[in-house]
C-alpha positions as CSV (number, residue, x, y, z in Angstrom):
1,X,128.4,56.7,190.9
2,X,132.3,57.8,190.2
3,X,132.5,61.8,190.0
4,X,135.1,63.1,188.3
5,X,134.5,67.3,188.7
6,X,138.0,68.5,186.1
7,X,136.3,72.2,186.0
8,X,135.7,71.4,181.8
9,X,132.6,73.9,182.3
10,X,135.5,76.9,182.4
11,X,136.8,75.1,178.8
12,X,135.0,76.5,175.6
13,X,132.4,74.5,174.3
14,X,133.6,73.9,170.5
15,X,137.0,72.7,172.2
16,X,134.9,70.1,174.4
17,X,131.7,69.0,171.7
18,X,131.2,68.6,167.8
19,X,128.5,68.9,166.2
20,X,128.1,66.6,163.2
21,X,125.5,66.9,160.9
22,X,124.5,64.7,158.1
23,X,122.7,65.6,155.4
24,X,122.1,64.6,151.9
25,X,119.8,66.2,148.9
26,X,118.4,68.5,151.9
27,X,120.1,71.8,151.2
28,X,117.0,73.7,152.7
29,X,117.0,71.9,156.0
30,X,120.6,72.2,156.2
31,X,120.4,75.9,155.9
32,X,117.6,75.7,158.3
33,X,119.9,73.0,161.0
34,X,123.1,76.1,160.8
35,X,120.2,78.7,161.7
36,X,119.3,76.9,164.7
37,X,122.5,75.7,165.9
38,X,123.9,79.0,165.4
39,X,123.8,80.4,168.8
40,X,125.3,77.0,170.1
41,X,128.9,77.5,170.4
42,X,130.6,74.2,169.8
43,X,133.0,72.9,166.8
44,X,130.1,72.0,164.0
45,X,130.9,69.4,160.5
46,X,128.6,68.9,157.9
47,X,128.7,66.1,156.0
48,X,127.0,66.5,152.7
49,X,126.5,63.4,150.3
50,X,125.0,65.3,147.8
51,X,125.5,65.0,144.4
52,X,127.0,68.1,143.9
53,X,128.5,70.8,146.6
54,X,127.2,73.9,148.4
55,X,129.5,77.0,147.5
56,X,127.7,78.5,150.1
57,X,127.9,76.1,152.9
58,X,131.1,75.3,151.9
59,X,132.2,79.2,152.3
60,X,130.4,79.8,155.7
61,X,132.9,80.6,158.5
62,X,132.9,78.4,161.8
63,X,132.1,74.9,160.2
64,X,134.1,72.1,158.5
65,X,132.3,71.2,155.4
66,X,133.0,67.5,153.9
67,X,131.4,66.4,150.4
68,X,133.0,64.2,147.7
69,X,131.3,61.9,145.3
70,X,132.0,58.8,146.8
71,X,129.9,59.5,150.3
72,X,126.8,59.9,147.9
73,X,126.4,56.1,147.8
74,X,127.9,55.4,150.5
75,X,126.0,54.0,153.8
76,X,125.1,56.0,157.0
77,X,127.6,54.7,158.9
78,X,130.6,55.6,156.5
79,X,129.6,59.0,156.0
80,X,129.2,59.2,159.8
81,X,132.8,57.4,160.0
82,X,134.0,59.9,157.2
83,X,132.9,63.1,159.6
84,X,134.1,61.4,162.3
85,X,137.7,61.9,160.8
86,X,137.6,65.7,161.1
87,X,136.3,65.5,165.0
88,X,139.2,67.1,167.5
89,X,136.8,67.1,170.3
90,X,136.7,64.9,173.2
91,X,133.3,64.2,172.6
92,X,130.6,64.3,169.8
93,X,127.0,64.6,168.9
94,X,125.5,63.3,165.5
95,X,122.0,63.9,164.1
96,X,120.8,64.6,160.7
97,X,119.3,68.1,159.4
98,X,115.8,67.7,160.1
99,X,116.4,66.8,163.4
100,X,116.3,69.6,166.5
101,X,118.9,68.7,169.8
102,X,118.0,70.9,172.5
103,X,120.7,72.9,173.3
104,X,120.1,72.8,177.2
105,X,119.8,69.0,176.8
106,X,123.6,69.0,175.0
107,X,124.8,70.5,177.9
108,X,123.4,68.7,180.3
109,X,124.8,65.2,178.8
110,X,127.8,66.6,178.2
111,X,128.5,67.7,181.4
112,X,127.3,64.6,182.4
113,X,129.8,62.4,180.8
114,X,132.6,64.7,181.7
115,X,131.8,64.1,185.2
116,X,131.4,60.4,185.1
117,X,134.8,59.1,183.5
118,X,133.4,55.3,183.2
119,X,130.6,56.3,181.2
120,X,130.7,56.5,177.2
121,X,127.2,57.9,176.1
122,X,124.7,60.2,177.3
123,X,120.8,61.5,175.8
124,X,117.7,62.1,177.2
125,X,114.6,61.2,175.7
126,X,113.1,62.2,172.5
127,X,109.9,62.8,170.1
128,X,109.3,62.5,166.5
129,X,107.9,65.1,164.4
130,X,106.1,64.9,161.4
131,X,105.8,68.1,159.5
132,X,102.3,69.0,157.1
133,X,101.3,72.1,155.7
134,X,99.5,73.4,158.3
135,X,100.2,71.8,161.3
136,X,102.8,69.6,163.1
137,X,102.5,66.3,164.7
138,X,104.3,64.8,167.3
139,X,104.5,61.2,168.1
140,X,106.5,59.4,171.0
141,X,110.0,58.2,170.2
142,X,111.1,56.7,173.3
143,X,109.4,55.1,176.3
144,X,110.6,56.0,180.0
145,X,113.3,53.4,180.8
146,X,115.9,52.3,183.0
147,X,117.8,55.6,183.1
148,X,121.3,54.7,184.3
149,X,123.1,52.0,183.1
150,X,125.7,51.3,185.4
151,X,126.7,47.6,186.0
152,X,130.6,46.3,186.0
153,X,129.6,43.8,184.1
154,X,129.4,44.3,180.0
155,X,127.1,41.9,179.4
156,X,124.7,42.7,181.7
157,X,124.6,46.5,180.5
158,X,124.0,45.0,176.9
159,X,121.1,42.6,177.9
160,X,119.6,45.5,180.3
161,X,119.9,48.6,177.4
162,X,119.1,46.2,174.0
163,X,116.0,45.1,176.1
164,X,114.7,48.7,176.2
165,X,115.3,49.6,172.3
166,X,116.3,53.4,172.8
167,X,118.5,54.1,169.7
168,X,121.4,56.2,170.4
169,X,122.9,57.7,167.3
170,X,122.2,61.0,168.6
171,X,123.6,60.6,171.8
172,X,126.5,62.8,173.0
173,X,129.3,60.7,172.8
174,X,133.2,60.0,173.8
175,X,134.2,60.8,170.4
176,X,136.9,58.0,170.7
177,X,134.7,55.5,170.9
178,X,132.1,56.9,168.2
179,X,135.4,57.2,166.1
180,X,135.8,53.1,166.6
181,X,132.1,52.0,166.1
182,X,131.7,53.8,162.7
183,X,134.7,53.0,161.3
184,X,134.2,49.2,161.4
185,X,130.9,48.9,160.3
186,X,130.9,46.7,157.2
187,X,129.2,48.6,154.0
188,X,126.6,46.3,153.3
189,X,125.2,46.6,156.4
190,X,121.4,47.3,156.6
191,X,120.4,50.9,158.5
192,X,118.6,48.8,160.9
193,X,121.4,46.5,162.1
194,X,123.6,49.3,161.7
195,X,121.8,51.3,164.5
196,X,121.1,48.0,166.4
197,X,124.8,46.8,166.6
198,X,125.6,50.9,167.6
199,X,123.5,50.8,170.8
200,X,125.1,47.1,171.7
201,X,128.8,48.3,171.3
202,X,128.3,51.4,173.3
203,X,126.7,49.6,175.9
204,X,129.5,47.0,176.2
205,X,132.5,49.6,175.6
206,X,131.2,51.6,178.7
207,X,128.2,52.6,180.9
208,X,125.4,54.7,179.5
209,X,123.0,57.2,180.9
210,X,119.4,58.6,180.0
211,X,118.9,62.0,181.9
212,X,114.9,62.6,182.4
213,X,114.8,65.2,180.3
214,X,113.4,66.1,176.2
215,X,116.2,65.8,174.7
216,X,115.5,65.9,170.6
217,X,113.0,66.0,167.5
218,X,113.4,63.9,165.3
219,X,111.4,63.6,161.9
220,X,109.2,61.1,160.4
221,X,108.5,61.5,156.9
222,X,104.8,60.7,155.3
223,X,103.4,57.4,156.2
224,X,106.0,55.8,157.9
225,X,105.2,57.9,161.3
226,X,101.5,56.2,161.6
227,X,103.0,53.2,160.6
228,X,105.2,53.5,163.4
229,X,103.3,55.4,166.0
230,X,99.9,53.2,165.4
231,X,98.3,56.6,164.4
C-alpha cells in the first residue's frame, strides 16, 4: 500500500474537508444536522432546495448557504453538483440532514486518503435508523466486505466493489473527482442509477477503502425500512 505521510494533520481541518449537507423541506433536521456538526471544525455548505429560504440559516456564521428556485426540482445529483461548486477543499463529505457521520470516523478516512495518494474514496460501515415516538430502531446498512480495494487494474476494482453493493455517497471524497461525477450526471436520471453509476465511477477513477469501523446513521423513513431490512 503507497504511503504518502505530507504532515496534513498540522493543516486545519475546514481547509482540508467540506461538509456538504443537502436538505430539502427539512428545516428542523437541518437545525438539528448544524447542532451536531457544530463542534466539528471543517468548511460546512448547505444546500437547501426548499421552496423558500431560511433567513436564519442563511445568516448563521461559518457556513455557505446555497438555495434558489430552480434546485427545488431539480435531481439529487444536480443539487449535489450545485454544492459542489462552492467546495475549496481538497476533499469532501456529503450526506443529507437526517443523517449522523461520526466525527472520529471523518477523521479517520480522511486521514486515510491523505496518506494513500492513489486512492479516491474512503467510509466505514454504516446503520440505518428509523425514528418512532418512543423508541428508535436500527437496522443493518451494510454487510462486512472486502475492505481495501486496491487492484491496478480498473476493471477489476469495478467488478470487485459493484459486486458488494456498498453505496458511497457519503463517503469522504477527493473533491475533484466528486466535482466530475456530479456534474455529468444526466437529469433524468433515476436516484437508484444515479447512486449505482456513483459507486462504479469512483471505483474505476481510483482505489477505494472501507476502514472497519461505524462510520454513519442514516435514516429510513416509515415502511420502507422493513421493506428493506425484512423486519
Amino acid at each position: 500500500m503507497m504511503q504518502n505521510h505530507s504532515g496534513n494533520e498540522h493543516t486545519a481541518l475546514n481547509q482540508r474537508l467540506t461538509l456538504l449537507l443537502v436538505a430539502k423541506e427539512q428545516p428542523d433536521f437541518l437545525r438539528r444536522a448544524l447542532k451536531y456538526y457544530s463542534d466539528f471544525p471543517c468548511s460546512v455548505v448547505v444546500v437547501d432546495a426548499s421552496g423558500q429560504p431560511d433567513a436564519d440559516i442563511a445568516g448563521t456564521s461559518g457556513l455557505l448557504y446555497v438555495q434558489h428556485p430552480a434546485l427545488t426540482e431539480a435531481s439529487l445529483s444536480a443539487r449535489i453538483a450545485e454544492g459542489l461548486k462552492h467546495v475549496t477543499t481538497p476533499f469532501v463529505v456529503q450526506a443529507p440532514v437526517d443523517s449522523f457521520l461520526l466525527a472520529d470516523a471523518l477523521n479517520a478516512a480522511l486521514s486515510f486518503l491523505e496518506a494513500n495518494q492513489t486512492y479516491g474514496a474512503c467510509q466505514g460501515y454504516s446503520l440505518n435508523y428509523q425514528a418512532h415516538v418512543d423508541k428508535v430502531d436500527y437496522f443493518r446498512r451494510d454487510r462486512k466486505t472486502c475492505e481495501d480495494y486496491a487492484s491496478d487494474d480498473a476493471g477489476e476494482r469495478v467488478s470487485s466493489f459493484m459486486g458488494q453493493g456498498l453505496s458511497l455517497l457519503s463517503a469522504v471524497t477527493r473533491t475533484e473527482l466528486a466535482q466530475q461525477w456530479f456534474a455529468s450526471v444526466a437529469e433524468d436520471t433515476e436516484l437508484h442509477w444515479q447512486e449505482i453509476g456513483h459507486m462504479s465511477y469512483l471505483a474505476a477513477a481510483a482505489r477505494l477503502r472501507i476502514l472497519p469501523i461505524p462510520y454513519a446513521l442514516h435514516f429510513t423513513p416509515g415502511k420502507d425500512a422493513e421493506q428493506r431490512h425484512g423486519a
